[in-house]
MIDOGU-122427 format. One record per atom (N, C-alpha, C): atom name; residue in three letters; x, y, z. Coordinates in steps of 0.001 Angstrom, whole numbers. Example, Ala and Ser with C-alpha at 12.3 -4.5 7.8 and 13.67 -1.06 7.14 Angstrom:
MIDOGU-122427
  a   r       x       y       z
  N ALA   13190   -5690    7800
 CA ALA   12300   -4500    7800
  C ALA   13200   -3300    7800
  N SER   12850   -2250    7080
 CA SER   13670   -1060    7140
  C SER   12900      30    7870
***
This chain:
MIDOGU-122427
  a   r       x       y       z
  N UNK   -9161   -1537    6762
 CA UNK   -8533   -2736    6205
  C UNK   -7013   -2660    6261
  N UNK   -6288   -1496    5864
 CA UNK   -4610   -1256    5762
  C UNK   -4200   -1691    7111
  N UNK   -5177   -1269    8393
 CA UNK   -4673   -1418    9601
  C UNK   -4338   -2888   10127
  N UNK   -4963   -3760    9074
 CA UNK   -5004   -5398    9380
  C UNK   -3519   -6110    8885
  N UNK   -3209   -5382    7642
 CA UNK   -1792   -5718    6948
  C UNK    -453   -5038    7843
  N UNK    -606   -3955    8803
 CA UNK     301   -3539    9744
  C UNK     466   -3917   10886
  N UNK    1999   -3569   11646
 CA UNK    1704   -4114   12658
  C UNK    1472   -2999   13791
  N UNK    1034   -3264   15283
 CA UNK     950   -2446   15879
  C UNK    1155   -1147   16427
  N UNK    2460    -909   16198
 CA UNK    3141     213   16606
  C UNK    3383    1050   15093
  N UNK    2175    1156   14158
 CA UNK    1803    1591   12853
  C UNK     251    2271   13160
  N UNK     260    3442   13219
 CA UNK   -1157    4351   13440
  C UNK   -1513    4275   11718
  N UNK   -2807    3456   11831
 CA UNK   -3478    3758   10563
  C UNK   -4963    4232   10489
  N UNK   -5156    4869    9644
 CA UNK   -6538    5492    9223
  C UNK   -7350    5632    7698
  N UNK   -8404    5443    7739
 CA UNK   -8992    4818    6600
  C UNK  -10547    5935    6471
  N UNK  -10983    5909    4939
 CA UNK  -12523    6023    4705
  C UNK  -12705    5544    3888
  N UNK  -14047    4688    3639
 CA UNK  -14592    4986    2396
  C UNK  -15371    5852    1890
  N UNK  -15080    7206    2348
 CA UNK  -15782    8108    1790
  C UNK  -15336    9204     773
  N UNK  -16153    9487     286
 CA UNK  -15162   10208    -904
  C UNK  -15310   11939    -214
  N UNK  -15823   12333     988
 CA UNK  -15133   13778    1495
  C UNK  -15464   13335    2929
  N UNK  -14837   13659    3542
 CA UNK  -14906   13825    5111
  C UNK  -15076   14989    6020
  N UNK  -16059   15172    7513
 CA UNK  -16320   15893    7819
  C UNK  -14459   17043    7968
  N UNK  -13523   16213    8277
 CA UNK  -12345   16648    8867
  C UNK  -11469   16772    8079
  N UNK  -12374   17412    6535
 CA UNK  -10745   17369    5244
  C UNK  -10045   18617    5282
  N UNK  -10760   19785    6236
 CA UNK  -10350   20810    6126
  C UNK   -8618   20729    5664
  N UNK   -7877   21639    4777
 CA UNK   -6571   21340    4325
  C UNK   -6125   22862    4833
  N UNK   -4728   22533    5367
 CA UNK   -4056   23878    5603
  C UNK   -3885   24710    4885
  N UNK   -3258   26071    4790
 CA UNK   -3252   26805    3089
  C UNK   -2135   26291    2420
  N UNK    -948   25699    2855
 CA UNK     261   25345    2199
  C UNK    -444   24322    1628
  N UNK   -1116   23515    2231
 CA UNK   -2135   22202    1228
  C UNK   -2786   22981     201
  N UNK   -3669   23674     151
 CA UNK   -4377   24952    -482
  C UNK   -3852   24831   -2365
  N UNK   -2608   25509   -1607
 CA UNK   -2020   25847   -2987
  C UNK   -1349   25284   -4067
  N UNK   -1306   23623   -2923
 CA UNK    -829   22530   -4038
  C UNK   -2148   22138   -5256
  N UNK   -3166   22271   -4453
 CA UNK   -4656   21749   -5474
  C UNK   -5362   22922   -5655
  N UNK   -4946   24151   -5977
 CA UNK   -5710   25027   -6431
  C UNK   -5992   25297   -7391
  N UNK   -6050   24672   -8491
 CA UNK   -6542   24457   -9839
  C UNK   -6968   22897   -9845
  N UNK   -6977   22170   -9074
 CA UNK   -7361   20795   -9624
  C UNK   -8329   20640   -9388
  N UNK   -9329   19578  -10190
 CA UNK  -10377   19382  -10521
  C UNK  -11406   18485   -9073
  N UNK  -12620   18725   -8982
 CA UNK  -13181   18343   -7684
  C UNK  -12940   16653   -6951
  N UNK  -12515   16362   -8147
 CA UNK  -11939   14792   -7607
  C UNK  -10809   14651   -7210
  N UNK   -9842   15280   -7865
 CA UNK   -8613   15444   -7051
  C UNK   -8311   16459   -5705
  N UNK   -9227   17145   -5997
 CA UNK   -8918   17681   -4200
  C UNK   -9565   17145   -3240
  N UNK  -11016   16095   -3507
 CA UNK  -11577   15044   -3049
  C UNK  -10307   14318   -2243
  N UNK   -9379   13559   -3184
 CA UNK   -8724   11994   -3087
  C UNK   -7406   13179   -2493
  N UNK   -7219   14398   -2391
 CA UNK   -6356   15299   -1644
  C UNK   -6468   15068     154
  N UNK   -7395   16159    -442
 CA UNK   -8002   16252    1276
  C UNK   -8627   14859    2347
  N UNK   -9402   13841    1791
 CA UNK   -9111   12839    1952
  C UNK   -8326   11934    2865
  N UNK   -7693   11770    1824
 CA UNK   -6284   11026    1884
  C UNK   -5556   11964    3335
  N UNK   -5409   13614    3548
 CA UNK   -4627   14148    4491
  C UNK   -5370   13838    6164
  N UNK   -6657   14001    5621
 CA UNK   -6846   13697    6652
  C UNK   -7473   12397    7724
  N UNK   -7182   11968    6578
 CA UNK   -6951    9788    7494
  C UNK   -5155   10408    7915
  N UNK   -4514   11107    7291
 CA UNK   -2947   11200    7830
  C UNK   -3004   11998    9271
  N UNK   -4152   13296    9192
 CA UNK   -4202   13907   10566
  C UNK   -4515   12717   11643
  N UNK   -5455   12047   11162
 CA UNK   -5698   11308   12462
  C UNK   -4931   10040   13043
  N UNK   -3927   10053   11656
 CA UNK   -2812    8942   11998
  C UNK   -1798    9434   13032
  N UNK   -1459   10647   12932
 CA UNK   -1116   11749   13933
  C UNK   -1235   11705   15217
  N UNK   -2501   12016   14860
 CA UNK   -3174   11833   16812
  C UNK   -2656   10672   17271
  N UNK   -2985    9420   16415
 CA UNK   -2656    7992   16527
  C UNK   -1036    7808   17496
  N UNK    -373    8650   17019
 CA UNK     955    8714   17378
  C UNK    1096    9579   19062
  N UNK     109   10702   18920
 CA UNK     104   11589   19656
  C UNK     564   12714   19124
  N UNK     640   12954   18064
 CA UNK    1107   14226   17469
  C UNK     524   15280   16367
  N UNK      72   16311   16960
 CA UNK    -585   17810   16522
  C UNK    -685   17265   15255
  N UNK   -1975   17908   14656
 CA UNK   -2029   17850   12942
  C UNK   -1228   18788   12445
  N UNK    -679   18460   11310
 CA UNK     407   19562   10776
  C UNK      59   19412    8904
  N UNK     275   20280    8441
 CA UNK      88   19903    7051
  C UNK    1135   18547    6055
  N UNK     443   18225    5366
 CA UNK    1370   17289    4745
  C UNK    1354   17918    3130
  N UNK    3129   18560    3150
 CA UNK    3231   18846    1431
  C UNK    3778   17786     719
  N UNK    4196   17745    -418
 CA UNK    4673   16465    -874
  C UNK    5859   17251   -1595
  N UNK    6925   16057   -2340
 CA UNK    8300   16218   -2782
  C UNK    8183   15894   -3704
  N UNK    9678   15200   -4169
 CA UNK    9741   14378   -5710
  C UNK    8466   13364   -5913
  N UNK    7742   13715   -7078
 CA UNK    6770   12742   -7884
  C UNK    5654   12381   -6260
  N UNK    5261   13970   -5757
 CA UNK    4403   13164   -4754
  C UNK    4595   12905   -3605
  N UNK    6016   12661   -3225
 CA UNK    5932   11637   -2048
  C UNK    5675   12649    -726
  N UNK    4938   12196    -464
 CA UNK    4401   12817    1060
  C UNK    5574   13417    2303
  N UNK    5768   14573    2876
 CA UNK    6739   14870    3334
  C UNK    6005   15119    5225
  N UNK    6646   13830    5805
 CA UNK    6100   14207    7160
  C UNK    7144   14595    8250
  N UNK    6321   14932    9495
 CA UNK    7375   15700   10309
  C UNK    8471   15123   10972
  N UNK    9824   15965   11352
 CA UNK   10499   14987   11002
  C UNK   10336   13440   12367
  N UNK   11112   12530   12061
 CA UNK   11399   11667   12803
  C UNK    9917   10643   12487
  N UNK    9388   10869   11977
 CA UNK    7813   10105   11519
  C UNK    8410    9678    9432
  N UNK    7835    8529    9421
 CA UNK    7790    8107    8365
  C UNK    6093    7227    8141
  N UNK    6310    7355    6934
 CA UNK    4629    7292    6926
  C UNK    4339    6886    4962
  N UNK    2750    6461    4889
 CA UNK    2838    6414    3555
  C UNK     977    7059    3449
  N UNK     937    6966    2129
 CA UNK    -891    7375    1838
  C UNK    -859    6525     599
  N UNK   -2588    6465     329
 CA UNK   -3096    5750    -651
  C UNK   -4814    6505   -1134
  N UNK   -5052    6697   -2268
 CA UNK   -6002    6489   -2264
  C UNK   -6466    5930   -3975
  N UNK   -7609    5710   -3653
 CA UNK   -8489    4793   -5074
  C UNK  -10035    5189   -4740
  N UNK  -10517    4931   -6049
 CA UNK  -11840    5084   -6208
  C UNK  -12791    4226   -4939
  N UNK  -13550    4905   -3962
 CA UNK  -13944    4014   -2591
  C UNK  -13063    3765   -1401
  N UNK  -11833    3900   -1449
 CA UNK  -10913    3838    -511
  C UNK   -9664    4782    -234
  N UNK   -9785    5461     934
 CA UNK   -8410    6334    1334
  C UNK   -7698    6229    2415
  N UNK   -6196    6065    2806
 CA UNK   -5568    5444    3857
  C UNK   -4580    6353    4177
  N UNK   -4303    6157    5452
 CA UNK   -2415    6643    5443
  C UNK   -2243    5566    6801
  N UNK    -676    5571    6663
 CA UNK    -112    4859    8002
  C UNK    1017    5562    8224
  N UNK    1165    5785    9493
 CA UNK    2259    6436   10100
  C UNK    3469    5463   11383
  N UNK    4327    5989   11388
 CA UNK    5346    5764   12590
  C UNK    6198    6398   13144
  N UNK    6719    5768   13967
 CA UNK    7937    6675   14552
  C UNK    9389    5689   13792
  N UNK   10314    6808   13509
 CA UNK   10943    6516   12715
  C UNK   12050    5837   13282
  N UNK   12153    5691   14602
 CA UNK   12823    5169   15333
  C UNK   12514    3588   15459
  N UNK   11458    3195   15049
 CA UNK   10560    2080   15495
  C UNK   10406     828   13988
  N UNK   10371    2029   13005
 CA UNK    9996    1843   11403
  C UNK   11118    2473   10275
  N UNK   11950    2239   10085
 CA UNK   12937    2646    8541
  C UNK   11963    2790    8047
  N UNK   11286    2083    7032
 CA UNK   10391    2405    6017
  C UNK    8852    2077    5711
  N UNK    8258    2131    5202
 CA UNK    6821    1704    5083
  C UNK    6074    2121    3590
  N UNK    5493    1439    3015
 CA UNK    4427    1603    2137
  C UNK    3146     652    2046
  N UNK    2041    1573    1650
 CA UNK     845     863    1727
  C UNK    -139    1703      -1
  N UNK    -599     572    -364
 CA UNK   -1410    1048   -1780
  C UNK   -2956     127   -1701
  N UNK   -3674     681   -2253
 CA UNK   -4885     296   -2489
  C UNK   -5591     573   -4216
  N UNK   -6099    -480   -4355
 CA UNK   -7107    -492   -5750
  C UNK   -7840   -1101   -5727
  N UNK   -8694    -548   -7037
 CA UNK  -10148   -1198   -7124
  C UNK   -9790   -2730   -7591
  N UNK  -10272   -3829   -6761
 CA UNK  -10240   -5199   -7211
  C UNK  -10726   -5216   -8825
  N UNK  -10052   -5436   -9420
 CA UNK  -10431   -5579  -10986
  C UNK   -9165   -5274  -11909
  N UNK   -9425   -5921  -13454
 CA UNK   -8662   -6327  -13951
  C UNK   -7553   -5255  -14417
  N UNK   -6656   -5066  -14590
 CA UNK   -5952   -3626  -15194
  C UNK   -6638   -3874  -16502
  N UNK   -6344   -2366  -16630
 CA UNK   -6368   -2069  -18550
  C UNK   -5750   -2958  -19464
  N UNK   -5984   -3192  -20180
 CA UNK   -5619   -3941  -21483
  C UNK   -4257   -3055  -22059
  N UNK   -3211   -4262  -22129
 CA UNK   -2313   -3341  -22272
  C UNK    -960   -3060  -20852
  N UNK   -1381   -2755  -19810
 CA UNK    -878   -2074  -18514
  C UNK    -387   -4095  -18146
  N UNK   -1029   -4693  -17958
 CA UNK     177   -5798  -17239
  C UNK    1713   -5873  -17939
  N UNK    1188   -5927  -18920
 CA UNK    2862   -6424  -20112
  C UNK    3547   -5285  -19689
  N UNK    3067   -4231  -19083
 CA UNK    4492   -2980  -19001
  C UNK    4641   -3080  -17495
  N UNK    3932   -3771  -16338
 CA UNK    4144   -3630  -14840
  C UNK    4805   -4774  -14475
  N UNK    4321   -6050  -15303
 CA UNK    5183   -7382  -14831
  C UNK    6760   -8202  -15818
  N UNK    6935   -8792  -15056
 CA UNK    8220   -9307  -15623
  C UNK    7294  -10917  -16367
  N UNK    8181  -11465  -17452
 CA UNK    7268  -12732  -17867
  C UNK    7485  -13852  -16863
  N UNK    8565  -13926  -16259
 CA UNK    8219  -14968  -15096
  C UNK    7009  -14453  -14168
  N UNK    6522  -13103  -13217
 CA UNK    5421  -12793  -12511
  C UNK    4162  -13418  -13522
  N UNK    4408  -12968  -14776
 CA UNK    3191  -13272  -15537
  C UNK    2995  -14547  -15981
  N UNK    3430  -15411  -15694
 CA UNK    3599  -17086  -15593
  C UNK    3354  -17437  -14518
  N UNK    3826  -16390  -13477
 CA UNK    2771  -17198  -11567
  C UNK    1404  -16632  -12236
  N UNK    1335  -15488  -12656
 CA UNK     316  -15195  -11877
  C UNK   -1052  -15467  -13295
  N UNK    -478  -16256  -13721
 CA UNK   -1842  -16747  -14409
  C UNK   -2496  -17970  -14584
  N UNK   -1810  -18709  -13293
 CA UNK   -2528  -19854  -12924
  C UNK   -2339  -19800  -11120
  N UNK   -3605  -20579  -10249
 CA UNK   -3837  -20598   -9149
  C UNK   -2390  -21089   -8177
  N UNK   -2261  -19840   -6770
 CA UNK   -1243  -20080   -6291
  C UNK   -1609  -20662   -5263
  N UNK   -2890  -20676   -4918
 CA UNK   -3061  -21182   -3772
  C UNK   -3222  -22832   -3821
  N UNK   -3122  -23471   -2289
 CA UNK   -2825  -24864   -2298
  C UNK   -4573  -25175   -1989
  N UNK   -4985  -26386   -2236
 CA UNK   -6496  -26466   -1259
  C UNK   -7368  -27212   -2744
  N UNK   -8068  -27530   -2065
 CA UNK   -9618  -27978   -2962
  C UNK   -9947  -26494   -3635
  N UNK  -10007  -25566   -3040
 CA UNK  -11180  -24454   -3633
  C UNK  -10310  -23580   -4450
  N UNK   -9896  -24997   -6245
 CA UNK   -8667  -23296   -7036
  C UNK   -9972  -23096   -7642
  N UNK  -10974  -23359   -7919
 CA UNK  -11777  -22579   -9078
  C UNK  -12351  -21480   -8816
  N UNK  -12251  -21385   -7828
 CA UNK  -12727  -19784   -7095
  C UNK  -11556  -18465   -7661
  N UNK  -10632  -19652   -7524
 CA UNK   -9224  -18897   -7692
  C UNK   -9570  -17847   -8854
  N UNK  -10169  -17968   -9601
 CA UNK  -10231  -16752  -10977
  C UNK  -10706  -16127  -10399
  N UNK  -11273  -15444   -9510
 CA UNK  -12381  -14417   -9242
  C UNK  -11309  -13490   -8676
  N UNK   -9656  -13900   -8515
 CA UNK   -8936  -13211   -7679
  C UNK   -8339  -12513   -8863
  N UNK   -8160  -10970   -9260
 CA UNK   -7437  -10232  -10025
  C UNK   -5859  -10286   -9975
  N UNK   -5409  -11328  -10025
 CA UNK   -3894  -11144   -9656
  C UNK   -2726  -10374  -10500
  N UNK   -3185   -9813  -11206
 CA UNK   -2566   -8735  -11963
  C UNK   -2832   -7252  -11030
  N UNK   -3824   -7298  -10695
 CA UNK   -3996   -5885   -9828
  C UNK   -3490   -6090   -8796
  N UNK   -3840   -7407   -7876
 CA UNK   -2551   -7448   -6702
  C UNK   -1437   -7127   -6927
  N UNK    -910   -7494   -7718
 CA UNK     862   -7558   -8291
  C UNK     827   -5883   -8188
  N UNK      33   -5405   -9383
 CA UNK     460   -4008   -9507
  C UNK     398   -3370   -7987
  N UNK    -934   -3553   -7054
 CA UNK    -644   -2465   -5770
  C UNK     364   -2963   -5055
  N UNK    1238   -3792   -4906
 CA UNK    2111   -4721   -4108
  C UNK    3111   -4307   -4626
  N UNK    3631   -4374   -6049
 CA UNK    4649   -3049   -6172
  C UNK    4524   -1712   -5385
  N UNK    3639   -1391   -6067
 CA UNK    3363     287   -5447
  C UNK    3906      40   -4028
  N UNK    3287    -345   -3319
 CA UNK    3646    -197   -2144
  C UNK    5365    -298   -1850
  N UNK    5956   -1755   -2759
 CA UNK    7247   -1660   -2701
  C UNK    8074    -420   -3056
  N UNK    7626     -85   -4142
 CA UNK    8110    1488   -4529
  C UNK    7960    2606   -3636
  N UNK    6899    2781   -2495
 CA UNK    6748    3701   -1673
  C UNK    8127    3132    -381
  N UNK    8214    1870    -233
 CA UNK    9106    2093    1209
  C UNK   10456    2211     -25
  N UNK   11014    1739    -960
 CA UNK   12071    1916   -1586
  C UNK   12591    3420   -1627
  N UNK   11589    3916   -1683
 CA UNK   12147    5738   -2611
  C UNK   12796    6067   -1390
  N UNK   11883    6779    -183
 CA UNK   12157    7644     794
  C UNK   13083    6979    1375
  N UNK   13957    5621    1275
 CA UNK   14987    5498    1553
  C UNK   16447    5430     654
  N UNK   16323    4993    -180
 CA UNK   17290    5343   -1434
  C UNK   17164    6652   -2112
  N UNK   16079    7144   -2508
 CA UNK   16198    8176   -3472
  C UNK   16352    8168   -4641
  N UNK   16077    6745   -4968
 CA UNK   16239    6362   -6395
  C UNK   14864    5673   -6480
  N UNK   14581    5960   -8320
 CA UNK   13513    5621   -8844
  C UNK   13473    3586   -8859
  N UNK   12579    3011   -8739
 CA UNK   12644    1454   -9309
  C UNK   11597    1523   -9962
  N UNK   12030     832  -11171
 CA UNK   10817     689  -12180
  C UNK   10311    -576  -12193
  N UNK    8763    -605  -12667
 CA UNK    7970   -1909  -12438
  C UNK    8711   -3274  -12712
  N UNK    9550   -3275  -13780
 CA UNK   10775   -4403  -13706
  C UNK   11580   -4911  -13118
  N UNK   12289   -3982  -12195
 CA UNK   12941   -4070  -11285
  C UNK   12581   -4752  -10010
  N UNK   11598   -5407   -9905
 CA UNK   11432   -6107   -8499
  C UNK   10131   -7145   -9326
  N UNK   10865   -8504   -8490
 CA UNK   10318   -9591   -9271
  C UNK    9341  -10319   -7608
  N UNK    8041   -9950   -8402
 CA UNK    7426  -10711   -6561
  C UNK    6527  -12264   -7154
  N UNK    6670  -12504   -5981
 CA UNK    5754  -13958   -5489
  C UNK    4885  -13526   -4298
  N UNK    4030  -14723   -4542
 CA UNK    2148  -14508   -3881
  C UNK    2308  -15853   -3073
  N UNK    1369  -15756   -2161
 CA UNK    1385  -17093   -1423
  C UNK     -80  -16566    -568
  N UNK   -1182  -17126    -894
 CA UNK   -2675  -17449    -204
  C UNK   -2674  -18112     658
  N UNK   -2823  -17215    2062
 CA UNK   -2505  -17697    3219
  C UNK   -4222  -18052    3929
  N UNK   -5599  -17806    2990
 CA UNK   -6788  -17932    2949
  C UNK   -7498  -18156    2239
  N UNK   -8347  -19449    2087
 CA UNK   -8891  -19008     733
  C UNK  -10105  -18150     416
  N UNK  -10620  -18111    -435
 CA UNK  -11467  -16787    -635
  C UNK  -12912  -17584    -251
  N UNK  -13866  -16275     244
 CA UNK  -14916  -16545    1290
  C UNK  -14847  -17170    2298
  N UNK  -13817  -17067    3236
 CA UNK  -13749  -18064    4642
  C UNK  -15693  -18165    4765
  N UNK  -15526  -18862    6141
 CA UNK  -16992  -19227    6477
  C UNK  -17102  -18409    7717
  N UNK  -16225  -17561    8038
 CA UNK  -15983  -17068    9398
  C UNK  -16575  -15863    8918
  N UNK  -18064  -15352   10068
 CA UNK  -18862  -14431    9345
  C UNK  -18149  -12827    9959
  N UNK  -17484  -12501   10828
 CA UNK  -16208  -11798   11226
  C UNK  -15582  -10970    9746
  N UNK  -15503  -12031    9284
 CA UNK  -14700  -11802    7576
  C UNK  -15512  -11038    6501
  N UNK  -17179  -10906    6976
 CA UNK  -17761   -9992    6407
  C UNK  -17137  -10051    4297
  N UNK  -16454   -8686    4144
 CA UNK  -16823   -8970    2413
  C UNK  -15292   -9563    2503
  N UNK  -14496  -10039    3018
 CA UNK  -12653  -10658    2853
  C UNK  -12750  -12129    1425
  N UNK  -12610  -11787     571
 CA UNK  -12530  -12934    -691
  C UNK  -10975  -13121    -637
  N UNK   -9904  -12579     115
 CA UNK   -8354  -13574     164
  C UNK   -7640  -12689     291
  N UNK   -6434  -12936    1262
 CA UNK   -5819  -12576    1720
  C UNK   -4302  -13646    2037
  N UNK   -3624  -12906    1838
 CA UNK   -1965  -13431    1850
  C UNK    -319  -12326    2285
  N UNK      72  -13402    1805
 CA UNK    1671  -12638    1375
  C UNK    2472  -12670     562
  N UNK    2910  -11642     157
 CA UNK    4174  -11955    -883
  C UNK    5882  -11583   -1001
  N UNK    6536  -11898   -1577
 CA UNK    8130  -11371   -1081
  C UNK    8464  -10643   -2726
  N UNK    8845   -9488   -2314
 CA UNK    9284   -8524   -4084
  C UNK   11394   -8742   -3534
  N UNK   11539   -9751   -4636
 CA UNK   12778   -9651   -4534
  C UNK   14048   -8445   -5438
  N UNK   14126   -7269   -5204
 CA UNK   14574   -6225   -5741
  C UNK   15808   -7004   -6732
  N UNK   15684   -6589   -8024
 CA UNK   16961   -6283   -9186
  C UNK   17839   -5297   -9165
  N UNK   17055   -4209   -8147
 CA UNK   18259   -2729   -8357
  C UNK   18319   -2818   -6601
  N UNK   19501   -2985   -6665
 CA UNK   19460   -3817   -5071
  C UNK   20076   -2389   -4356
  N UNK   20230   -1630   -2543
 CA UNK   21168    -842   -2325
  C UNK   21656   -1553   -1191
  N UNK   22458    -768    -287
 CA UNK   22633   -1514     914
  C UNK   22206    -988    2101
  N UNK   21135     128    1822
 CA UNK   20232     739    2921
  C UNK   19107    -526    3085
  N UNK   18910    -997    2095
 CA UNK   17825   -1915    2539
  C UNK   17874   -3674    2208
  N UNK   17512   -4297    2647
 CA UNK   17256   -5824    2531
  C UNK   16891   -6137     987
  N UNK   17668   -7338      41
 CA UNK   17725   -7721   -1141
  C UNK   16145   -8001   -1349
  N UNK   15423   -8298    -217
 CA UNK   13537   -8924    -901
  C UNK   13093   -8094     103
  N UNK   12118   -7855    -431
 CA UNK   11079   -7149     797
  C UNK   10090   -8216     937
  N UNK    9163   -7831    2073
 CA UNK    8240   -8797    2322
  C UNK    6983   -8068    2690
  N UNK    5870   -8061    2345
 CA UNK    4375   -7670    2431
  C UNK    3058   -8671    2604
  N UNK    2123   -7861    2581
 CA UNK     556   -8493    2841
  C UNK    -384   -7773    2071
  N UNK    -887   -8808    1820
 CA UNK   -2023   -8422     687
  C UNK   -3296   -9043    1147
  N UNK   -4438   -7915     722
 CA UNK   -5655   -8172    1303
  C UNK   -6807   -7997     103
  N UNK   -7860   -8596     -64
 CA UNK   -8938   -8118    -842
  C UNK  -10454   -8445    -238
  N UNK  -10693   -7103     181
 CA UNK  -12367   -7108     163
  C UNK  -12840   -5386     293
  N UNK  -14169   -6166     317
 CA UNK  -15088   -5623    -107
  C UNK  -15211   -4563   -1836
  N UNK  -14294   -5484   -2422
 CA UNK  -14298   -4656   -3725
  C UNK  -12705   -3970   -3927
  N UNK  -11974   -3886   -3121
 CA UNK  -10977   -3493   -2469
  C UNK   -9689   -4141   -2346
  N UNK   -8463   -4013   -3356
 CA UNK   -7154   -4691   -2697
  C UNK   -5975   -3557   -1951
  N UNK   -5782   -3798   -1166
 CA UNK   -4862   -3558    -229
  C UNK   -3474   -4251     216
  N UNK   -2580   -3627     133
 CA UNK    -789   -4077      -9
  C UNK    -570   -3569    1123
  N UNK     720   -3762    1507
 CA UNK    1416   -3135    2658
  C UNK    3104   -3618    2799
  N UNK    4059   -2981    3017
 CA UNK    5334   -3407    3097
  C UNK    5744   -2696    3942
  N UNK    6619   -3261    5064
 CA UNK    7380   -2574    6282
  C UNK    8858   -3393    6424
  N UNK    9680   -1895    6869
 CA UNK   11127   -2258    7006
  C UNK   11330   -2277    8636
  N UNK   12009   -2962    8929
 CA UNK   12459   -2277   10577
  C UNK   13906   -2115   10440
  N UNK   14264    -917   11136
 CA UNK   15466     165   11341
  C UNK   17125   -1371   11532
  N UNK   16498   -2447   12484
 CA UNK   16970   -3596   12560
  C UNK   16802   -4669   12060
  N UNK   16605   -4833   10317
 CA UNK   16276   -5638    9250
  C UNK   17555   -6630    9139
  N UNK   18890   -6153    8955
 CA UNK   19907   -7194    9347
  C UNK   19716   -8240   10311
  N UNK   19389   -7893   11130
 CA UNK   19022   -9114   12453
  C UNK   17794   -9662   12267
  N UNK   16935   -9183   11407
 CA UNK   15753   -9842   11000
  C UNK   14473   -8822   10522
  N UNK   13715   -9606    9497
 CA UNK   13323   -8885    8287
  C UNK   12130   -9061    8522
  N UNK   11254   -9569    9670
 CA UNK    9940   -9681   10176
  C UNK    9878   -8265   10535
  N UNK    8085   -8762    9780
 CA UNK    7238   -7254   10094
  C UNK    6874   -7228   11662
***
């Protein structure tokens, strides 16, 4: 699914499985999860190796992936890249860094956040879109079935993944104010579309602004099969234009 929100010259890889024949982890991987519990070296190993094969994707040797500040995935150099995983779903996407400045991609379980967790992720204007139907069309009553609080939240995330590894600074869920726009409505009739209940875009216009990167970012958002999926990409030539 991540591979649908990217664009071409973006190697992506996916399971829904919760271990894979190919999780084998290097020992420097080893020793990051050597006390953690069987689910987290699950959503570990996983997660690295949808990244090995994002690799190949590129043409380039599997190599271990350690991580840095709060996580963030450290790949080889001249490659920029992101990972995701959630309960049923694990991703990574890769590039050449020549091709891609930045990238992030997040995934969650379609469903409502915790009670509690919106009021601390959204701003009260997001929470005024997003609690009535954005989409245009005959079919809003469907529109509830869409979690748009959990979109919002992985659609940050993702904004927060291409933000960091280029600034180096933290943005907090406040700090970037996004809009949604349903570019489908949910259950097309197109049987292709299999479990797809809606899919769009949205623009996170940053509050903590730098001048490494563009004042709004712009992404895609996807939901199926139980499944939402974000994605945000920079190109190295965003001044001249901010298309993915």
């Amino acid at each position: 699914m991540i591979e649908l929100l990217l664009p071409a010259d973006v190697s992506c890889a996916a399971t829904r499985a919760e271990s894979v024949p190919d999780g084998t982890l290097f020992p420097e991987e080893e020793a990051l999860i050597a006390k953690s519990v069987a689910k987290r070296r699950n959503d570990f190993a996983t997660a690295r190796a949808c990244a090995r094969r994002a690799m190949a994707g590129l043409g380039l040797p599997p190599v271990a992936v350690l991580h840095g500040h709060r996580g963030r995935p450290l790949w080889p150099e001249g490659i920029v890249g992101s990972l995701t995983h959630c309960d049923g779903y694990r991703a990574a996407a890769l590039a050449r860094a020549k091709d891609v400045l930045s990238l992030g991609i997040d995934a969650e379980p379609h469903a409502p956040l915790p009670s509690g967790v919106r009021e601390l992720v959204t701003l009260p204007a997001e929470r005024e879109r997003i609690g009535r139907p954005v989409a245009e069309g005959p079919d809003e009553d469907s529109m509830g079935e869409i979690h748009w609080d959990r979109v919002l939240f992985s659609a940050k995330e993702s904004v927060f993944k291409t933000w960091y590894p280029v600034t180096g600074l933290e943005l907090d869920f406040t700090e970037a104010d996004l809009t949604f726009h349903q570019i489908d409505g949910p259950g097309g009739d197109d049987g292709a579309r299999g479990g797809v209940a809606a899919e769009g875009t949205f623009a996170a216009r940053l509050l903590l602004t730098d001048p490494a990167l563009p004042t709004t970012l712009h992404g895609l958002w996807r939901i199926e099969d139980g499944i939402v999926a974000t994605a945000v990409l920079v190109r190295p030539d965003w001044r001249d234009s901010d298309a993915m």
